[in-house]
SEDO-987119 format. One line per 3 residues: number of its first residue (from 0); for each residue z, x negated, y of C-alpha. Coordinates in Angstrom, 1 decimal. Each point is the difference from the previous one (the first is absolute). Last residue first. Example, Ala and Ser with C-alpha at 12.3 -4.5 7.8 and 13.67 -1.06 7.14 Angstrom:
REM SEDO-987119
1> 7.1 -13.7 -1.1 | 0.7 1.4 -3.4
//
This chain:
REM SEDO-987119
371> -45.8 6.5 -11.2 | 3.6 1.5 -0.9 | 1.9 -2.4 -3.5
368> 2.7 1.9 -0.7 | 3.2 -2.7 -0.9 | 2.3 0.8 3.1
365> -3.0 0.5 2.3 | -2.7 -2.4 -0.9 | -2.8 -0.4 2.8
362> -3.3 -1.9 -1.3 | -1.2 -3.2 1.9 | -1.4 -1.2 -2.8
359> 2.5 -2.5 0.2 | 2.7 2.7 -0.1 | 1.7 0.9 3.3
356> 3.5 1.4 -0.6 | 0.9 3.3 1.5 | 4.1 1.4 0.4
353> 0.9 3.4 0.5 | 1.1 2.1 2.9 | 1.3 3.7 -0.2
350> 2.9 -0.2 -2.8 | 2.7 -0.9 2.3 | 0.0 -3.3 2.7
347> 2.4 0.0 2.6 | -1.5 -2.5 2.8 | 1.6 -1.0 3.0
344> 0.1 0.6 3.3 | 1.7 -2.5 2.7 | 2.1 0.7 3.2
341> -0.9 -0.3 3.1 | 2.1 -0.4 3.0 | -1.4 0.1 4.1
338> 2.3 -1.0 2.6 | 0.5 0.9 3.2 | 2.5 -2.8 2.2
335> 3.4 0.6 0.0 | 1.6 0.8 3.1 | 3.9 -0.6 0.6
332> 2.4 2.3 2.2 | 2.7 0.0 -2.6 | -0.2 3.3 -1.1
329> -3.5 -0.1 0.0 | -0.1 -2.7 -2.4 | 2.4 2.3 -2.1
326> -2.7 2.6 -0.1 | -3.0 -2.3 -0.5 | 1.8 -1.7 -3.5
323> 0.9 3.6 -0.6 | -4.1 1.0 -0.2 | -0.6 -2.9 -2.0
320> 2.1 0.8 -2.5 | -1.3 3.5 -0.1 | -3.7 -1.5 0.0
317> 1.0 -2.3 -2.9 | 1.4 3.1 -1.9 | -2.9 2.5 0.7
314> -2.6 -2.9 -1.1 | 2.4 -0.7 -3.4 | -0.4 4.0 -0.7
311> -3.9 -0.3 0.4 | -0.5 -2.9 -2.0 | -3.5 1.1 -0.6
308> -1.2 -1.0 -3.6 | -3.5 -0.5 -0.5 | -1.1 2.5 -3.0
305> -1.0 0.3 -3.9 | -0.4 3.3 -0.6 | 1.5 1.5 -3.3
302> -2.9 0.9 -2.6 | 0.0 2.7 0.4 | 1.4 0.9 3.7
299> 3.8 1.6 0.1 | 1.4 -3.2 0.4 | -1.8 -1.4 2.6
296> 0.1 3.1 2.5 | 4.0 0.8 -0.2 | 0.1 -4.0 -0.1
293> -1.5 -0.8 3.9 | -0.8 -3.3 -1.2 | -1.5 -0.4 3.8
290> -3.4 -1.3 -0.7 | -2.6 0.9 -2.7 | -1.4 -2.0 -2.7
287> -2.6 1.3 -3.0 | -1.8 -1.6 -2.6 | -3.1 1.4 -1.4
284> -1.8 0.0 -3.5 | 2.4 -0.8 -1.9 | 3.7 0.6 3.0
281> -1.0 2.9 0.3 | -3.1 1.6 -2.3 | -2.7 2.1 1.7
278> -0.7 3.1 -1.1 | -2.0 0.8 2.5 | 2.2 3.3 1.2
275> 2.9 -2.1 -0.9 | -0.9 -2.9 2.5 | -0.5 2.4 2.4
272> 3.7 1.0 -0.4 | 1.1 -3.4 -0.3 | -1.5 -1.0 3.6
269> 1.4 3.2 1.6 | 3.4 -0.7 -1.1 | -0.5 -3.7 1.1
266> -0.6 0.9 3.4 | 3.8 1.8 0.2 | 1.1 -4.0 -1.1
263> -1.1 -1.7 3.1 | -3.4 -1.7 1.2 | -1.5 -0.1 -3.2
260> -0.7 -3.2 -2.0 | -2.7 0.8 -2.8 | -0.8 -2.6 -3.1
257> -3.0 -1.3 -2.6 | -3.0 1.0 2.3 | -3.0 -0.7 -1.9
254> -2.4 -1.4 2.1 | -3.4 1.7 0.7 | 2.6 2.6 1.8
251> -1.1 3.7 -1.4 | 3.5 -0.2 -1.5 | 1.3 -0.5 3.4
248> -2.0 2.7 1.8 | 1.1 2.2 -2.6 | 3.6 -0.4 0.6
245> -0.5 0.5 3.8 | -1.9 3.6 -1.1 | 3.0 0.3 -1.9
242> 2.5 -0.8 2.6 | 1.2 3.7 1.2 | 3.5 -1.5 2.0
239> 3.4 1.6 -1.6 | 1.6 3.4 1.5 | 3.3 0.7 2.1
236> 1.6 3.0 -0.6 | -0.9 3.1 2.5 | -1.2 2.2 -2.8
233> -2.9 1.4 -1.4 | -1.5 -2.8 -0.2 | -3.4 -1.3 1.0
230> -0.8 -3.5 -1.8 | -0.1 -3.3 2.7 | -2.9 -0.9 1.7
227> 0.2 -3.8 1.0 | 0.1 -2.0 3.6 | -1.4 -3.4 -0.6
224> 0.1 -4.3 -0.9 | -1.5 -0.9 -3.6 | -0.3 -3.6 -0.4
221> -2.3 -0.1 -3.0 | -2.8 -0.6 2.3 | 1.9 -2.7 2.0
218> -0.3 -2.1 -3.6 | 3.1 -3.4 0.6 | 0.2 -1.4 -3.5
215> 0.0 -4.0 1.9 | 3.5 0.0 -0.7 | 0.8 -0.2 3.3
212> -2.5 2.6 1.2 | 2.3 2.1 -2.9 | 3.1 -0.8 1.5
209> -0.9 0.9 3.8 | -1.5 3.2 -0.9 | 2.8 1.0 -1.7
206> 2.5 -0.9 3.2 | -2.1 1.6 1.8 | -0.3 3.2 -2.5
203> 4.0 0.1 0.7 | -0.2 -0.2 3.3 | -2.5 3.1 0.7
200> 2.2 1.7 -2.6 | 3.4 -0.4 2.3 | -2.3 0.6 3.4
197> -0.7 3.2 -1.4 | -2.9 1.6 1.4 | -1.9 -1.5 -2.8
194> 1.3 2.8 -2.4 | -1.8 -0.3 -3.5 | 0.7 -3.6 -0.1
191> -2.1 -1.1 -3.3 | 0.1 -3.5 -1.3 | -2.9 -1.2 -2.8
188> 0.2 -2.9 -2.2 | -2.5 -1.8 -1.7 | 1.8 -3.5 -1.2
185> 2.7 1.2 -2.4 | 1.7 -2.6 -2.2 | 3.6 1.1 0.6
182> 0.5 -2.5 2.9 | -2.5 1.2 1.5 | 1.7 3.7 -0.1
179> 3.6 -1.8 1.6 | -2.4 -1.8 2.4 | -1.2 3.0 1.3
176> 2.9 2.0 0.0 | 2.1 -3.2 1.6 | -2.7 0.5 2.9
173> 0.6 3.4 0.8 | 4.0 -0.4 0.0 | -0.7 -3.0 2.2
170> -1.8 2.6 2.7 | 2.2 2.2 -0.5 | 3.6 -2.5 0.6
167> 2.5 3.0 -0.3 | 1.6 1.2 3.4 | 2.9 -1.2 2.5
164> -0.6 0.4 3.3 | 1.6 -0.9 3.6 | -1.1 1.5 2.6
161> -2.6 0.5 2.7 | -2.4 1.6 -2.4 | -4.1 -1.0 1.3
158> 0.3 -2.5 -3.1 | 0.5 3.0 -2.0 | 1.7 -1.0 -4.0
155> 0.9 2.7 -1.8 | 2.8 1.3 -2.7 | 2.9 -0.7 2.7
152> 0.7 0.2 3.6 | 2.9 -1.6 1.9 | 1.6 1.3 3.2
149> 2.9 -0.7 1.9 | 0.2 2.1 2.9 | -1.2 0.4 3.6
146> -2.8 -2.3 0.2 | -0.9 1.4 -3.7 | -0.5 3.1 1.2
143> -2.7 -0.7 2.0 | -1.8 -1.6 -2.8 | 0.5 3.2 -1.5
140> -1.3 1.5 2.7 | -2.9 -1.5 0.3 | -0.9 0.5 -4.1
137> 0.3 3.2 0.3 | -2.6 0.5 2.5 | -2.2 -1.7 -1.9
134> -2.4 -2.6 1.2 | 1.2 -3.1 -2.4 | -0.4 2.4 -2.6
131> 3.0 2.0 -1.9 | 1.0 -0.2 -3.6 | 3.9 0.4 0.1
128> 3.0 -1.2 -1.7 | 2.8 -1.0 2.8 | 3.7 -0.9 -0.2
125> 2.1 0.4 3.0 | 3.3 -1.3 1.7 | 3.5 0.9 1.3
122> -1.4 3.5 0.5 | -0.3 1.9 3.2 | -3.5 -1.1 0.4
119> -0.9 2.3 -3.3 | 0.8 3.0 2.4 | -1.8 -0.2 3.2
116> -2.8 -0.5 -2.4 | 0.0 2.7 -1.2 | 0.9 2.3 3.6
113> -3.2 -1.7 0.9 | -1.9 2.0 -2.9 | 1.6 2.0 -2.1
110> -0.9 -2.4 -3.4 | 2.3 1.2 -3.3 | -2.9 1.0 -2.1
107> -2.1 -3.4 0.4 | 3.3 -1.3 -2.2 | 3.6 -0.9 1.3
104> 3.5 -1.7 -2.3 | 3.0 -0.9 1.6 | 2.0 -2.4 -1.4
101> 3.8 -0.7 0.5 | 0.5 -3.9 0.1 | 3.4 -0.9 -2.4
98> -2.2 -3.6 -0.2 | 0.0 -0.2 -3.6 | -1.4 3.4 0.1
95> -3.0 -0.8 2.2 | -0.7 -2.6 -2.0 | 0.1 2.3 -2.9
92> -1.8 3.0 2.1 | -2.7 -2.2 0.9 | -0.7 -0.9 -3.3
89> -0.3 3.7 -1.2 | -1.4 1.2 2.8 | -3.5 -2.3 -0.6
86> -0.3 1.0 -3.5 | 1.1 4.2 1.5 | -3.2 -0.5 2.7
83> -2.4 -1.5 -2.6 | 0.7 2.5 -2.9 | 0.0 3.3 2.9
80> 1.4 2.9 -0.4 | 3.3 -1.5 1.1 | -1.8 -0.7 3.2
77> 0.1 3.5 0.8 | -4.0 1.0 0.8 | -2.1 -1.5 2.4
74> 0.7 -3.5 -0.6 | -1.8 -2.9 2.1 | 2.6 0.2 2.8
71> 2.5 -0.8 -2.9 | 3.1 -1.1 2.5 | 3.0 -1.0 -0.6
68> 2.9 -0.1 2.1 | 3.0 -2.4 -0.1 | 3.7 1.3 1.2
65> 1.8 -2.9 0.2 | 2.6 -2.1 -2.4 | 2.7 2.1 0.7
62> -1.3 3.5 -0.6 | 1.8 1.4 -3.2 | 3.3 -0.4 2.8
59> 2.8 -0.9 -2.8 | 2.9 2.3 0.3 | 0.9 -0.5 -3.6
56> 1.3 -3.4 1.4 | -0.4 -2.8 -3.1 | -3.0 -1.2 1.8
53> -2.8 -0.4 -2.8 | -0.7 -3.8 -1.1 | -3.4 -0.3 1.8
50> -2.5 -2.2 -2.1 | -2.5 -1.8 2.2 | -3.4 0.0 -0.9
47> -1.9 -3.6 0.2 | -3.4 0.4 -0.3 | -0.9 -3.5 -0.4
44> -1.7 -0.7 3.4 | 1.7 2.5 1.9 | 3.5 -1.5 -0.8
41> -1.3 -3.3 0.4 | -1.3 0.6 3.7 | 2.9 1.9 0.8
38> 2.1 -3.5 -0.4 | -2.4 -1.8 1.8 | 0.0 2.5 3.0
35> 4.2 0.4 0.2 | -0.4 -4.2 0.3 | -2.2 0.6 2.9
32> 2.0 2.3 1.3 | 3.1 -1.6 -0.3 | 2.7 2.5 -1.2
29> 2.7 1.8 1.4 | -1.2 3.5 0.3 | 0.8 0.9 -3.2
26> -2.7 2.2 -2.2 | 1.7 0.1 -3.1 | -2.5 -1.9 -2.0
23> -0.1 -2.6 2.7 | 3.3 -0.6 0.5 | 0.4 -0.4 -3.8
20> -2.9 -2.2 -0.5 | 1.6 -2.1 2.5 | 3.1 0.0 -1.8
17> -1.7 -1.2 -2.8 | -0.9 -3.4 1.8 | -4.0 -0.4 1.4
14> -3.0 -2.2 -1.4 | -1.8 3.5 -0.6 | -0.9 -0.6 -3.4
11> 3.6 -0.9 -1.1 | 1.8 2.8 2.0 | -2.3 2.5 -1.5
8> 0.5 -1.3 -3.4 | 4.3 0.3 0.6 | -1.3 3.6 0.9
5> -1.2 0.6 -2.8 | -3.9 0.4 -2.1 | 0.8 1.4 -3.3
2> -0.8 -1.9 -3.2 | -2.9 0.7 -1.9 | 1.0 1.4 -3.4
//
């Protein structure tokens, strides 16, 4: 088992004495700043979470660490509805937690206007999960906001965002797909983003782009970038991407196109179900990757989809910590400079993704069946 990072650790990596840690952790107003800077610097930079013993006063205000709003301005509907929006609550709520901070959860459905935003600059600080442009009206305010408030978003990366921001590395999580299906013997591989509105795709198939010209694999033709028809339902419930004419256009391909990476796991559900209307084999005559290893939609595929992993949790957590590293810097009258944290995808592989050997007769072998 790993061994937990402490406060002795802190001390250590920060060139400061426990007691400084201590001052520092409890927000005293006796400290050097630059030595308070080096020692919030290590705390950030490993995560560092510190546990509260509980007061032993039943009278304890549930308030004390802050009140810290969140904000899913990308969420019509109650953000427990929504896999992304309760990932991302659940690691803010355990930093938020530690911290005895009371939370205050708002969607799209909570917005009145001026009044709104009157509101969420009475907090101690904000966190942010939107999808606006740089011309947005939104976006403005929210920059405004942040003048008045801590604020840290999460889940995106803007460069037009006058915050800090703490989001999954897209563009690398499209590139570790590619190598990931090289890796595997594939050569002719497609990527689909069935939503190039979203800057999150648009990164991703970058990131792809930039592996496979890498590689020297790079086929723009199989690079499929566009707005999709999706089934008519009968009911409100979200529906997959239509991708058979997309699937034909790839078996058309005078190559034979060994592997599909799709913008996000909801794309793979239309990808199968073409697939099954050709009856076309996953992971024989097709493997499959997505991006997000949102589980409810890998496990209930056949065979299970094989998917980038989004540490969505971890991202709510590090922008939490951030957020209280901002908070207590206010406190104390200091600035800290905006700063943009990725984190890393990785790869949870299932039954969607197989393995190809060339042959000298440059014949593909999937696990012992020999495919010309």
């Amino acid at each position: 088992m790993e061994k937990p990072f402490t406060v002795r650790d802190i001390a250590e990596k920060a060139g400061v004495s426990l007691g400084t840690v201590s001052r520092v952790l409890n927000n005293a107003a006796n400290i050097d700043p630059k030595l308070r800077e080096q020692t919030l610097a290590v705390i950030r930079a490993n995560h560092y979470v510190p546990l509260r013993r509980p007061r032993r006063s039943s009278r304890r205000n549930p308030a004390e660490g802050g009140r810290i709003g969140v904000l899913f301005y990308d969420t019509r509907n109650g953000w427990k509805d929504s896999y992304f929006a309760r990932s991302y609550a659940a690691g803010i709520e355990a930093v938020c937690g530690a911290y005895r901070a009371e939370t205050q959860f708002f969607t799209l459905e909570d917005l009145g206007g001026d009044a709104f935003f009157r509101r969420l600059a009475r907090f101690d600080g904000l966190l942010i999960k939107h999808n606006f442009g740089p011309n947005d009206p939104g976006c403005e305010r929210l920059n405004a906001l942040a003048e008045v408030i801590p604020v840290v978003g999460f889940g995106t990366n803007y460069p037009h965002c006058r915050y800090s921001q703490v989001f999954l590395d897209n563009r690398s999580a499209g590139a570790i797909a590619a190598r990931e299906l090289i890796g595997r013997g594939h050569r002719v591989i497609a990527f689909i983003n069935h939503n190039p509105e979203s800057e999150m795709f648009r990164s991703r198939g970058e990131g792809f782009r930039e592996a496979m010209m890498q590689a020297g694999l790079w086929r723009p033709e199989l690079f499929i970038s566009r707005k999709f028809a999706t089934v008519a339902a009968p009911s409100p419930d979200p529906v997959p991407p239509l991708l058979d004419k997309t699937l034909e256009r790839f078996l058309s391909y005078p190559e034979r196109v060994t592997a599909v990476v799709v913008a996000n796991d909801w794309g793979c559900v239309g990808l199968y179900r073409a697939c099954i209307g050709r009856g076309i084999r996953i992971p024989q005559d097709l493997s499959i990757l997505g991006f997000d290893n949102q589980i409810s939609i890998c496990a209930s595929l056949h065979p299970p989809l094989s998917s980038i992993h989004n540490p969505l949790d971890e991202i709510g957590k590090m922008a939490a910590i951030e957020l209280f590293s901002r908070i207590d810097a206010a406190k104390r009258e200091l600035t800290l400079p905006i700063s943009n944290r990725m984190l890393s995808g990785t790869l949870v592989e299932r039954g969607s993704l197989c393995t190809l050997n060339l042959t000298a007769d440059h014949h593909l072998i999937i696990k012992g069946e020999t495919i010309l």
